[in-house]
N, C-alpha and C positions, 0 to 999 in steps of 0.2 A: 507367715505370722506378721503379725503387725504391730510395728511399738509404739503406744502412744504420748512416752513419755520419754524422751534423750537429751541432753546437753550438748547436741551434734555443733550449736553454730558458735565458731572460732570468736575467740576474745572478748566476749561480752560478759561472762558469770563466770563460774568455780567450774566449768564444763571445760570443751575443746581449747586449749591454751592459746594453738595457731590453726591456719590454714592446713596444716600438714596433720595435725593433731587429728581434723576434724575430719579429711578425709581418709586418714588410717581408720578412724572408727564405726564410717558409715562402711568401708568393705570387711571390714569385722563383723558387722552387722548381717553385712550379705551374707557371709560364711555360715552365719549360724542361722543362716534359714529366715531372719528377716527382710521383709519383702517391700513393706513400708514404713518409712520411721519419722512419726512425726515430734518435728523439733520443737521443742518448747523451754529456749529463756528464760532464766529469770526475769521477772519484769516487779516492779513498781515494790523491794524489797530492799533489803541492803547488799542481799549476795549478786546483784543485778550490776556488774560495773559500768552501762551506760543508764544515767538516770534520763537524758532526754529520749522520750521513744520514737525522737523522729530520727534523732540518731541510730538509734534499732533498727526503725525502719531502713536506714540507706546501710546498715551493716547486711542485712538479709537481701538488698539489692547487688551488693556487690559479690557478697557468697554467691550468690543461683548464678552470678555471670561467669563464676572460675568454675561451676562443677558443671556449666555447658560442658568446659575446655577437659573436663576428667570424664573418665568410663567409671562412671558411679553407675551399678544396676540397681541400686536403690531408691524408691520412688518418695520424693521429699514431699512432705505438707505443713504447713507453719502453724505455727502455734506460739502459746509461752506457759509457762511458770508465772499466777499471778499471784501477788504475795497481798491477802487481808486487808482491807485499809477500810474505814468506815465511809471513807470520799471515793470509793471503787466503781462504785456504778458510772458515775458522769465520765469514768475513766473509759470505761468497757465501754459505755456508746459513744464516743470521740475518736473510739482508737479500733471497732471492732475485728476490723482487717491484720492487725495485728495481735491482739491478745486473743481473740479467740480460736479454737480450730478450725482450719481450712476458711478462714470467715465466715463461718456458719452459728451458731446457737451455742455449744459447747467449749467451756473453757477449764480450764486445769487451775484450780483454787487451794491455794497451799496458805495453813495456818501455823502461828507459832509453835514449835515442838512440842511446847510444855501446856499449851492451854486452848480451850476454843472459848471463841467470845459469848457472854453471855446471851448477846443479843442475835447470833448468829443464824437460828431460825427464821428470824426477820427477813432477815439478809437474802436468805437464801431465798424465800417467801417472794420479797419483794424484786430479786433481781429476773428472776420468772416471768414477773408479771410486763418484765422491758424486753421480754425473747430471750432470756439468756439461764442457761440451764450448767450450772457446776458440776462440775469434776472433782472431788477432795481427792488431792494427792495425800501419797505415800499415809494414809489414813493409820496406819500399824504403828507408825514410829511415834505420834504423841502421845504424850504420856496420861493425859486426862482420858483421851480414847482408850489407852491402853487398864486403865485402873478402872472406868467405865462405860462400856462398849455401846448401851445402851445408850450414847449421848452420840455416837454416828446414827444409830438406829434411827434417832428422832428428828436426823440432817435429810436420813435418807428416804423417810418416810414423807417429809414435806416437797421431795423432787430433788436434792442431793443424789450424784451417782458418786462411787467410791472405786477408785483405784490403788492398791498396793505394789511396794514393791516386790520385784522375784527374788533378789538378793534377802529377802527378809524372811522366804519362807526356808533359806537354809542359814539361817543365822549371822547372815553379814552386817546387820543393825544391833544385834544382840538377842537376847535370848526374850525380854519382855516384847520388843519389836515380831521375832518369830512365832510368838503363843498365840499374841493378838492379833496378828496374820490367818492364824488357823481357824481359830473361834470368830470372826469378821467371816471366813469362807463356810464354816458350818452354819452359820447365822444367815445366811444369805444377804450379807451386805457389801461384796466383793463382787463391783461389773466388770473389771479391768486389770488384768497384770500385766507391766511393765516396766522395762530393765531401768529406766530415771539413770540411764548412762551419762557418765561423768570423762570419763578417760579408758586407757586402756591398761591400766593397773587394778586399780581396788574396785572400780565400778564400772566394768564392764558394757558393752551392748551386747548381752546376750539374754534366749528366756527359750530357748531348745531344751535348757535341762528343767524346765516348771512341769512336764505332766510323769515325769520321775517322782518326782516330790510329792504329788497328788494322784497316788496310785487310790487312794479310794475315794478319788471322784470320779464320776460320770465324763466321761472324754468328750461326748458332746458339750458340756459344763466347762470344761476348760478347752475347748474350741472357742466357747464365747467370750471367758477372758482373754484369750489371745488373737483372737479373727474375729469373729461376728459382731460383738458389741463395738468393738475398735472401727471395725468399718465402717457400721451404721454413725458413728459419731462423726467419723469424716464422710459421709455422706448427710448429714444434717438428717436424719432420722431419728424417729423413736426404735428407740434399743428393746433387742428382744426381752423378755421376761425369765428373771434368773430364780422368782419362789418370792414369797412371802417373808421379809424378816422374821424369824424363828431363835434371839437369844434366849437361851436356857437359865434360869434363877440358879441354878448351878453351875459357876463358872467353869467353863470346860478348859483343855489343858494341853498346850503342844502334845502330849505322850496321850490323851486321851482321841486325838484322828486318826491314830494310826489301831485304836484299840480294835479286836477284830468281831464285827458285827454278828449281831445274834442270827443264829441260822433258820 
């Protein structure tokens, strides 16, 4: 498996505290069958506690130099956490080596909890057209997505990919976070599940227990949330094909995926 989304690198955000923190987490990782984990920082947010990103930069220089010195079998690739800002673009072509994944096209673009910007299509429209293709993280937990779904549909439809968390499909965001998890994955606007590991208390690196939870999906389907699409993004590729967004005018219901299909 492959996580594209972890809080692995030591004292920079709400992630890994220390050095010791971060490599306890990467072999937690390995244990549960993670094979690559790429790390993705806050960046350019308030949860980011280095605002200069060249600081970033030499914190992720000095990290790769101490887990030469460790038996980490986990295969690292950089990334970050970019948090919304209307001045984002000049950022992401300045900086691409670092904010984006593996330095490639794809980067992990996280909006405020409670809202998406009006202008956000734009956005997303226009950052495309500089080579650079978004990732909406943890897409379950805001609350506008959450109240209308149709408003990823319309991110994801103009070249927005979406990512959620695992922790979200068994209720660790809450129960509005978990529904819209579900209804996002029958809707087909779900390319990515990954654990957005924090520690090794409450947020876990783990996502061995996601195709439990998704007993009436297609295992090939949740092979691509957790291997296929993940790779192809850190491989700078177009991502296989997950279906046609399909939200239903009836909003469906955590307790209606599991309802058991007509025979």
């Amino acid at each position: 498996m492959i996580d594209l989304h972890g809080h692995y690198l030591p004292g920079v955000d709400d992630g890994a505290v220390d050095l010791e923190a971060s490599l306890a987490m990467l072999r937690h990782a390995q244990g549960d069958g993670i094979e690559t984990a790429v790390v993705t920082p806050h960046a350019c947010g308030a949860q980011c506690r280095v605002k200069d990103l060249d600081a970033l930069r030499r914190g992720w220089k000095n990290w790769r130099a101490v887990l030469k010195k460790n038996d980490i079998p986990v295969e690292i690739v950089t990334g970050a956490e970019v948090y919304f800002t209307s001045e984002l673009l000049p950022i992401l072509k300045d900086n691409r080596d670092l904010l984006t994944i593996n330095n490639g096209s794809y980067f992990l673009l996280e909006f405020p909890g409670d809202y998406i910007y009006a202008h956000s299509k734009d956005f997303i429209f226009n950052v495309q057209t500089e080579g650079f293709i978004p990732i909406i993280s943890h897409a379950e937990r805001n609350s506008e997505i959450q109240r209308s779904p149709g408003i990823l549909r319309d991110l994801v439809k103009v070249g927005a990919l979406c990512q959620v968390n695992a922790g979200s499909l068994r209720g660790d965001f809450g129960n509005q976070a978990r529904s819209c998890a579900y209804e996002l994955i029958q809707g087909n606007l779900v390319h990515i599940i990954a654990s957005d590991a924090h520690d090794l208390a409450d947020r876990k690196p783990e996502l061995a227990y996601v195709p439990a939870l998704l007993s009436r999906v297609d295992p090939e389907k949740i092979a691509l949330y957790l291997h296929d699409i993940p790779a192809a993004v850190i491989a700078d590729q177009a991502v296989p094909d997950i279906g046609e967004p399909c939200l239903h005018s009836r909003r469906s219901t955590f307790f209606d995926f599991f309802k058991k299909r007509d025979s």
